[in-house]
N, C-alpha and C positions, 0 to 999 in steps of 0.2 A: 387451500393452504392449511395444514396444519402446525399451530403455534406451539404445542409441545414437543418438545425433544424428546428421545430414544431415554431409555437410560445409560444406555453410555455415556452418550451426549451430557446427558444432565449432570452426570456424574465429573465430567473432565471438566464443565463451565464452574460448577462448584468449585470444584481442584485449582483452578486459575483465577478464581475471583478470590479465594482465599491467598494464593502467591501473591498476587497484584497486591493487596491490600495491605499484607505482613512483610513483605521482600521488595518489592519494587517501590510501594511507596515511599517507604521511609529513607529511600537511597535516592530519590528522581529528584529532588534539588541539590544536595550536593552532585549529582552528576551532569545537573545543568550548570552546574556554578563552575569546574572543574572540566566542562567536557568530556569527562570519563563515557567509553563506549563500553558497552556493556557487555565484553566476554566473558566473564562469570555468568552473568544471567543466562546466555543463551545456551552455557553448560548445564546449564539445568533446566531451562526449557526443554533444550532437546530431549532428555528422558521421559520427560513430560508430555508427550507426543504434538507438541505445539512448533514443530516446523516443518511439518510434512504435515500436516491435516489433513486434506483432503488426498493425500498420495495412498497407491493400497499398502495394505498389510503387507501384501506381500515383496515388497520395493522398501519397507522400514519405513513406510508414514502409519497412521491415523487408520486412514480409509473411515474419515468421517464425513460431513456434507459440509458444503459450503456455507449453511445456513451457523453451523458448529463454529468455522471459522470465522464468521463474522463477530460471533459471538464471544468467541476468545480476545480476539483484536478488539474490542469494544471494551473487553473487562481491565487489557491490559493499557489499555491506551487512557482509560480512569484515571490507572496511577502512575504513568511513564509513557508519553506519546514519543521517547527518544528510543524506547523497548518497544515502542508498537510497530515503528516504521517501519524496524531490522526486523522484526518475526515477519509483518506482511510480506515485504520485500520476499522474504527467502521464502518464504507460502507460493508467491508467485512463481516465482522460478523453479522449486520444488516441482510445481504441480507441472509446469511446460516439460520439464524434463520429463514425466512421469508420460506426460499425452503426446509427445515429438519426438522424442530424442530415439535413437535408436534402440530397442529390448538390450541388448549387448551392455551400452553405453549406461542408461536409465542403473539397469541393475548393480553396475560397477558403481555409479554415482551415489545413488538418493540413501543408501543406505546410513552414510559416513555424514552428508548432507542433514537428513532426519535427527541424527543422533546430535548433533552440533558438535561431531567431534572437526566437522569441516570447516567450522566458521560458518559464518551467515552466506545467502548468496546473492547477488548483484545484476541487474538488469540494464543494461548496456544502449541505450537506445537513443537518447537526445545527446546533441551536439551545437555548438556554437550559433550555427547557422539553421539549426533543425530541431526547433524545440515545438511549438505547435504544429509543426508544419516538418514530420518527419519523412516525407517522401525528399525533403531536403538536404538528405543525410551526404555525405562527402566519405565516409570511410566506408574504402574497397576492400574488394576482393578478387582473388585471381587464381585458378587451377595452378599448383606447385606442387613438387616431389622434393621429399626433403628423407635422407638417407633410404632411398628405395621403397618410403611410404606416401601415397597419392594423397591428397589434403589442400588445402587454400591457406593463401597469404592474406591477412591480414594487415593494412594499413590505412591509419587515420587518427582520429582522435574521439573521445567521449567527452561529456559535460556534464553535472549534475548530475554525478552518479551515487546513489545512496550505497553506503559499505563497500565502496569499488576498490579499496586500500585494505580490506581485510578481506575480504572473499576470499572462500575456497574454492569456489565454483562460479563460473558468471555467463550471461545468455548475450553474445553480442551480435547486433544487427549491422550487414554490410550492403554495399549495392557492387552489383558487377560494374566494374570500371566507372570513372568520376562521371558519364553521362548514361549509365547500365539503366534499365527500367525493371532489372530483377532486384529483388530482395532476399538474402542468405539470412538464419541465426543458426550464431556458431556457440557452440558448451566452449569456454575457453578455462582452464584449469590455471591456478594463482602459481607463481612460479613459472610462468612460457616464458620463455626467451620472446627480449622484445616487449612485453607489456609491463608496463610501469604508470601508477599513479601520484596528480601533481599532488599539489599544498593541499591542506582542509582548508573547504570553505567557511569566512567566519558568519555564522548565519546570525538572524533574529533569534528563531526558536528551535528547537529539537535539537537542542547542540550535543545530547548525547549519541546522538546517530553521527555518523561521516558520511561528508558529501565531498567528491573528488573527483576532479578530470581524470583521463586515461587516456595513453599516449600506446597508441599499437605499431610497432613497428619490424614490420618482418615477419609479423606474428604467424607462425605454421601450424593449423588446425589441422588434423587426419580428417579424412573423410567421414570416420564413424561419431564425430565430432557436431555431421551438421543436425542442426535441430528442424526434423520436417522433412518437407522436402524439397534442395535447392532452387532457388528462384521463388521459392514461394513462402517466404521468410515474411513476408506483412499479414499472410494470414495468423502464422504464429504471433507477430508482435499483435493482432488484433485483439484477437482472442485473451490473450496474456493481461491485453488493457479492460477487457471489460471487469473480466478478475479482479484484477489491480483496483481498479475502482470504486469495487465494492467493497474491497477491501477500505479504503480509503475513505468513503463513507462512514461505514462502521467506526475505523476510528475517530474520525471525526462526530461522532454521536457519544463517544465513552470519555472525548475532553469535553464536551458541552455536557453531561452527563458530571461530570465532577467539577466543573463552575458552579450548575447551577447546585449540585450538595453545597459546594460551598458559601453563595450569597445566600443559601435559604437558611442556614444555620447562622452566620453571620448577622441577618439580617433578627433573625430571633434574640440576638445578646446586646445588639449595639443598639445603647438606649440615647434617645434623643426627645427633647420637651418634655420628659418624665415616662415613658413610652418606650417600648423596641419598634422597630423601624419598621420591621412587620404590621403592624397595625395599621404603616401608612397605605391609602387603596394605592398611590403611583409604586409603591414597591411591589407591591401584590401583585397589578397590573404587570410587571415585567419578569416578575417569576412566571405568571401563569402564560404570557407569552412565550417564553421558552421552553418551559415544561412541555408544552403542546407541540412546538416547532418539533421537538426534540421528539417528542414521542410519534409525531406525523414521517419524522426522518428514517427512525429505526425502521417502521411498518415497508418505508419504500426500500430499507435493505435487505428484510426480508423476502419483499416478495421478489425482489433482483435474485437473491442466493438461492429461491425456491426454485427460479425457474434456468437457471443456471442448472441446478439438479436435476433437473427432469430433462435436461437437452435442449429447452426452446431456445428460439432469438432470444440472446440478453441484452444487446447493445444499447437499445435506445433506457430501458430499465436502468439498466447500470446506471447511464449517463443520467437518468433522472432522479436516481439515488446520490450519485456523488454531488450533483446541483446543490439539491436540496438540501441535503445533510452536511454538506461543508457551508453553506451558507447558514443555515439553522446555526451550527455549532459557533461561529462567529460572532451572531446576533447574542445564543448564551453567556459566551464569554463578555462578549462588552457589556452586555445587561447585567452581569455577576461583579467586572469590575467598578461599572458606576455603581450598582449597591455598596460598594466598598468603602467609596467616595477616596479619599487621598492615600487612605490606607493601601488602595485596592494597586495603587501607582508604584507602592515599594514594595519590595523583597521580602516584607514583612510576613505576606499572606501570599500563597498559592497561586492566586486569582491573575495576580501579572503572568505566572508564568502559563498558566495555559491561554491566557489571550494573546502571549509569543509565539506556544507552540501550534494552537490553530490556525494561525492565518495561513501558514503555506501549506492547509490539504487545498484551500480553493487554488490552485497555481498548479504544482505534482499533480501526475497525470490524466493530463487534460487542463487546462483552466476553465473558470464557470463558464468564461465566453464558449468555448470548444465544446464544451457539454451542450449549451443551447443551440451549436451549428450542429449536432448530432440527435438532439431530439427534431431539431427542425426538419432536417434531412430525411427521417422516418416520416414523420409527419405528411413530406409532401410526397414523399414518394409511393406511401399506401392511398394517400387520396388520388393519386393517379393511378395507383391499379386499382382502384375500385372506378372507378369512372370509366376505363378502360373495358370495363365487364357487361354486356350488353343487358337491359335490363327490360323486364316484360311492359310492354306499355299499359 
């Protein structure tokens, strides 16, 4: 593995850590306060080649490495985890379109997508009934002709979908008929007749992102529409999730990342018995536990987005990146707002809100439990082909 970036690379992380820091920070509590989502920003991300990353050149992304985007999502997620979600989000789906969707369709798309002149884009996939357990899904799909164009119907519902009320572009997963064992993703464009999203959901944290049901009905996708290839729609959402998670990860390492700036400097000013609070070894002790968690968490994103770039199996990586690093960042945040002590409980200081906005990467896709049925799963399944393999006595 190599830990330095390109100079592109190093040059755009710069570029983004300096936006984070000047633009997004100084806006992310009133926009948690306010719910404000962030269409401005992401008119200026997109110029900024920060929503197509990883998409090529020549499709209107990046064509940078994943290693780039974890990087960026990490910087941005520092100063505004409600800006991180909606770049990762559209990262994701960006990139599917970019590797499934049809050359035709990809090139009409990613272009207007990249630029954020489309809105952010949305990934369609958990439902009421099918949230860990997405082979559980209820919205169909069905061969339909709609004014002499061959295509599929669309009907069901979504749940928890991040940006699924502003998208311009969105990846929905169906199954052939309510008992089908195929799985379709369809590119569904904002504006189809028949798709409409509910209420916002009022969350804990990240409130500047939207989360919202979606109601398909009738919905007519053309053929050049399907993402992959039909029936085999779970490999794409697979794949889609190891991304996602790395992604996810990352952010979750740039909120624990700016708790702990924040308890450590906090902890330098706030004098108690004649003393900054620093001085005490239990504060110490809990910075340095984080500090480490947090720097053991990045190392495991990295080597997921290394090996992502080079083509190997990521799945079980991913999932032991997203484990780790949405737990780490949790443990930072609580350990940043007890350095706070009562302070750390108001609106006064920072510190509440990122121990809002972290709790739900452990939940979003995947929960920790679901990450450990995923490493486990690897786990037993190579020690049985290694056992499997005759071995010389």
């Amino acid at each position: 593995m190599d830990f330095q970036p390109d100079p592109d690379e190093a040059m755009v992380a710069q570029t983004v850590r300096a936006y984070a820091r000047d633009v997004l920070g100084p806006r992310a509590a009133e926009r948690d306060r306010t719910e404000r989502f962030p269409d401005i920003e992401l008119r200026e991300l997109g110029p900024m080649g920060l929503l197509g990353v990883t998409v090529p050149e020549q499709l209107g992304g990046s064509g940078m490495s994943p290693a780039s985007l974890a990087e960026a999502i990490a910087a941005i997620a520092e100063a505004d985890a409600s800006v991180a979600v909606t770049v990762a989000v559209t990262n994701m789906v960006a990139e599917v379109i970019a590797k499934h969707a049809q050359p035709e369709t990809a090139a009409r798309v990613l272009p207007s997508l990249c630029s954020g002149s489309a809105g952010p884009a949305a990934f369609a996939l958990s439902e009421a009934g099918a949230g860990s357990d997405p082979a559980g899904m209820r919205t169909t799909f069905a061969p339909a002709v709609r004014n002499g164009v061959a295509g599929y119907e669309l009907n069901g519902s979504k749940l928890w979908i991040t940006s699924g009320d502003r998208a311009g572009y969105l990846v929905v997963m169906a199954r052939r008929g309510t008992e089908g064992r195929e799985h379709s993703a369809f590119l569904v464009e904002a504006g189809t007749p028949g798709l409409s999203a509910g209420k916002h959901e009022r969350k804990l944290g990240q409130r500047g992102s939207t989360t919202v049901p979606l109601l398909l009905d009738q919905v007519f996708v053309p053929e050049s529409q399907v993402v992959g290839v039909a029936g085999q729609g779970f490999k794409v959402a697979l794949a889609a999730l190891d991304g996602g998670r790395i992604n996810v990860a990352a952010m979750a390492v740039g909120i624990g990342r700016a708790a702990l700036a924040a308890a450590t400097q906090y902890s330098r000013d706030r004098v108690q018995f004649g003393q900054p609070i620093a001085t005490n070894q239990a504060i110490r002790f809990m910075l340095a536990d984080a500090a480490t968690r947090l720097e053991a968490a990045w190392l495991l994103v990295q080597r997921a987005a290394w090996l992502k770039a080079s083509g190997a199996p990521v799945t079980p990586a991913a999932a032991q990146a997203k484990l780790f690093a949405t737990e780490s960042a949790v443990f930072a945040c609580d350990a940043a707002l007890q350095i706070h002590g009562g302070y750390g409980y108001t609106r006064e200081f920072p510190v509440e809100r990122y121990y809002r906005d972290v709790r739900v990467t452990t939940i979003y896709e995947g929960t920790s439990q679901i990450q450990k049925i995923v490493i486990a799963r690897h786990l037993i399944k190579t020690a049985a082909a290694a056992h499997a393999v005759p071995r010389n006595p």
